[in-house]
N, C-alpha and C positions, 0 to 999 in steps of 0.2 A: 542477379535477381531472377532471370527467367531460369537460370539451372537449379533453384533450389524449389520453385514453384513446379518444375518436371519431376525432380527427386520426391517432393513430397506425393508427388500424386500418384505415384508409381508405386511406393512405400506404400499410402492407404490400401489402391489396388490391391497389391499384393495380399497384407493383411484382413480385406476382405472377402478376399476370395480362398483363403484360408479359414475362417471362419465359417466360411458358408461349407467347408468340405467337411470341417470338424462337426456342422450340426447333420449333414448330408449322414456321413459316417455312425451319428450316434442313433440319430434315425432307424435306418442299414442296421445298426446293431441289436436295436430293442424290437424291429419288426423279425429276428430271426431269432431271439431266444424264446424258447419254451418254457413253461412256468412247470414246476414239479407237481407232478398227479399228488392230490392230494386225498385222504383215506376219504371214505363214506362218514359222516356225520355219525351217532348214534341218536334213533330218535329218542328224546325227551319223553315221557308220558305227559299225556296233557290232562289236565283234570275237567274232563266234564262234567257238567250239572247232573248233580243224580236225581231222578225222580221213583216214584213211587213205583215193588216191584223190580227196581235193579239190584242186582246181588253186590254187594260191597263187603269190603275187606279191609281189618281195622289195620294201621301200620302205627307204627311208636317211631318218634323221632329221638325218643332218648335208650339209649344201651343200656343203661343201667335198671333202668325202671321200665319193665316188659308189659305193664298194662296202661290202660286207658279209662281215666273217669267217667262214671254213668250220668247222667245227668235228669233230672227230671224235665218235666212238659216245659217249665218257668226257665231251663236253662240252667238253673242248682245242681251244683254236685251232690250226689248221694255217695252212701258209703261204700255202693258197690261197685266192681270193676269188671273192666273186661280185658282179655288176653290181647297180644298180638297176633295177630293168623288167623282169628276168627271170622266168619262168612256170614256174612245177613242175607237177610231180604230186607229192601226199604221199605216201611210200612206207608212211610209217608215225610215229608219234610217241612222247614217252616224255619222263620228266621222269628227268635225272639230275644228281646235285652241285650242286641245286637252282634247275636251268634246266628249261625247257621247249623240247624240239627236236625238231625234222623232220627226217625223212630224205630228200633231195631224189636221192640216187642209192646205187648200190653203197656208196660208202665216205663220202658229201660227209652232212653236216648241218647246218640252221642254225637260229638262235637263234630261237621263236618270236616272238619282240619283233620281228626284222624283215623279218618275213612278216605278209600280210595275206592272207583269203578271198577269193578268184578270184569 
């Protein structure tokens, strides 16, 4: 009886102090690896709020169809269009019928969504 109560305790020993070298050594091992240089990010453009006076530039998110609806004061589309590329000055901005748009002349507006800050 007392030789198996030595044996066991000897066994745990053991197994514990094995244990402890296994997390000792994984330690040891993640405190020496280096993580891979990773590349520069590219920055995002961020869309700032445009106000009145900032030059903007219409973008198209469709390929196939290279212009952009004009819009009236009310937010209505008209019949006329505008290219992709083209340069404003903001005359002035406004949200209405739960758009946001620019005034790019006397009568012409378009949809803040496709304009970008100059």
């Amino acid at each position: 009886m007392l030789d198996s109560k030595k044996i066991v305790k000897v066994v745990s020993v053991v197994v514990a102090s094995i244990s402890f070298m296994g997390i000792g050594s994984g330690a040891a091992q993640a405190a020496s690896f280096t993580a891979p240089k990773l590349g520069v990010s590219e920055v995002a453009p961020t869309n700032p709020s445009i106000k009145k006076g900032d030059k903007i530039f219409v973008v198209v998110k469709d390929t196939k169809n290279q212009k952009v609806d004009v819009l009236n004061a009310n937010g209505k589309k008209t019949a006329k269009k505008v290219s992709m590329g083209s340069t404003f000055t903001a005359k002035a901005v406004k949200r209405t019928n739960g758009k946001k748009i620019v005034k790019i002349n006397k009568s012409q507006w378009l949809n803040i969504k496709d304009v970008v800050k100059d």
